[in-house]
C-alpha positions as CSV (number, residue, x, y, z in Angstrom):
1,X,9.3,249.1,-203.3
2,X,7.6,246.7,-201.0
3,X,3.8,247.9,-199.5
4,X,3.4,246.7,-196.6
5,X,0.0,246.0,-195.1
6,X,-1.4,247.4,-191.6
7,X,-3.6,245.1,-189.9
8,X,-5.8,245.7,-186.7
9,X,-4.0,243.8,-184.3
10,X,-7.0,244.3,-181.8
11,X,-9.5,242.7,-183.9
12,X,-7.5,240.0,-185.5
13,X,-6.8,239.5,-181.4
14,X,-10.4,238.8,-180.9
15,X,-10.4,236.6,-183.3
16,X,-7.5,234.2,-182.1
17,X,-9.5,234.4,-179.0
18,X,-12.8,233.4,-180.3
19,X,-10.8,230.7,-182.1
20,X,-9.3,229.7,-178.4
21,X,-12.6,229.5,-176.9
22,X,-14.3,227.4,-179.6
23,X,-11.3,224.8,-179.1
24,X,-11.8,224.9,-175.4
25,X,-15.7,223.9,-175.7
26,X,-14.9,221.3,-178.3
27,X,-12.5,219.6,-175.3
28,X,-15.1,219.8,-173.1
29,X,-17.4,218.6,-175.5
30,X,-14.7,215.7,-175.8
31,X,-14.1,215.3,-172.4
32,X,-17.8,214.8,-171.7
33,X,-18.2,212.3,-174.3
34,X,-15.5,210.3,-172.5
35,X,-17.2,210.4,-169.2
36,X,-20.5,208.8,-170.9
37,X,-18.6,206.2,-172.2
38,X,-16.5,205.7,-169.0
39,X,-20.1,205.6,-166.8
40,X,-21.4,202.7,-169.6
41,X,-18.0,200.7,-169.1
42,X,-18.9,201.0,-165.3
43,X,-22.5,199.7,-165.6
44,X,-21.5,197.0,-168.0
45,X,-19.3,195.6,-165.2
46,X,-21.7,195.9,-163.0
47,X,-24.1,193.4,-165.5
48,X,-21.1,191.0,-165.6
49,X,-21.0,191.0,-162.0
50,X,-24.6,190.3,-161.8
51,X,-25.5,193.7,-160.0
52,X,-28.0,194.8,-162.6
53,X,-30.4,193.1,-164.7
54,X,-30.3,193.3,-168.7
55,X,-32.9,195.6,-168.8
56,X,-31.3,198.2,-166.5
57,X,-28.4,197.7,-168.9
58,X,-30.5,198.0,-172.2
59,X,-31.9,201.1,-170.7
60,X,-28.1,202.6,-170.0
61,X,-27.3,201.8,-173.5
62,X,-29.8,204.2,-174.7
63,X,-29.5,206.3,-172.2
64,X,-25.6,206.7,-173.4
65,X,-26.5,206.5,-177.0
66,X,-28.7,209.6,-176.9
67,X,-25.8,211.3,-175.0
68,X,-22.8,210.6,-177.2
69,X,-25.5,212.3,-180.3
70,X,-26.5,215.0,-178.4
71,X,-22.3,215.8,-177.9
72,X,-21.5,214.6,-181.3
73,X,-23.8,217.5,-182.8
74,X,-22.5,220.0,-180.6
75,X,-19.2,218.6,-182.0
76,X,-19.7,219.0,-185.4
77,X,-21.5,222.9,-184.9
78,X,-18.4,223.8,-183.1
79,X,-15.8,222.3,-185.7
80,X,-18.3,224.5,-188.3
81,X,-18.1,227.7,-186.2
82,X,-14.5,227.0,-185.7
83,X,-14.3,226.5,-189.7
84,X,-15.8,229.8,-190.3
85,X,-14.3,231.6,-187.9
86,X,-10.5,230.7,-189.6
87,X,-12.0,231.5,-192.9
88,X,-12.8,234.9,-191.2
89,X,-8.8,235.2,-189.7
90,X,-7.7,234.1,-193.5
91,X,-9.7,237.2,-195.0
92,X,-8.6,239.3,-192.5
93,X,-4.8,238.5,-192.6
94,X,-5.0,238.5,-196.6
């Protein structure tokens, strides 16, 4: 005869939730990173059109750069949390 298993639904509920919110802040995270690159696109324009001077632009470029790390990293530690927090669903439902 077949066992079957009884599983908290509650707590493997918080866990799809977590797993929801994690996903959310790694779209923001995303859409953010867009936004930097969108605001550089702008300010390059403006160089071409002779609005600003190269070193305005050089200055954006880093200015950008150390942006799209800074949401990078919180990228990656949200990919990691969302990696451990699966594993922690995959124990739980086994």
């Amino acid at each position: 005869m077949v066992k079957e298993k009884k599983m908290a639904e509650v707590e493997f509920a918080q866990i799809v939730k977590e797993l929801g919110a994690v996903g959310e802040l790694i779209r923001t995270h995303q859409e953010e990173k867009q936004a930097a690159l969108d605001e550089f696109d702008q300010e390059l324009q403006r160089f071409q059109g002779g609005k600003i001077s190269k070193t305005e632009l050089a200055s954006s470029v880093h200015k950008v750069n150390n942006e799209l790390s800074k949401l990078d990293n919180l990228v990656r530690a949200d990919i990691k949390r969302v990696s451990g927090i699966s594993n922690r669903a995959r124990v739980f439902a086994a």
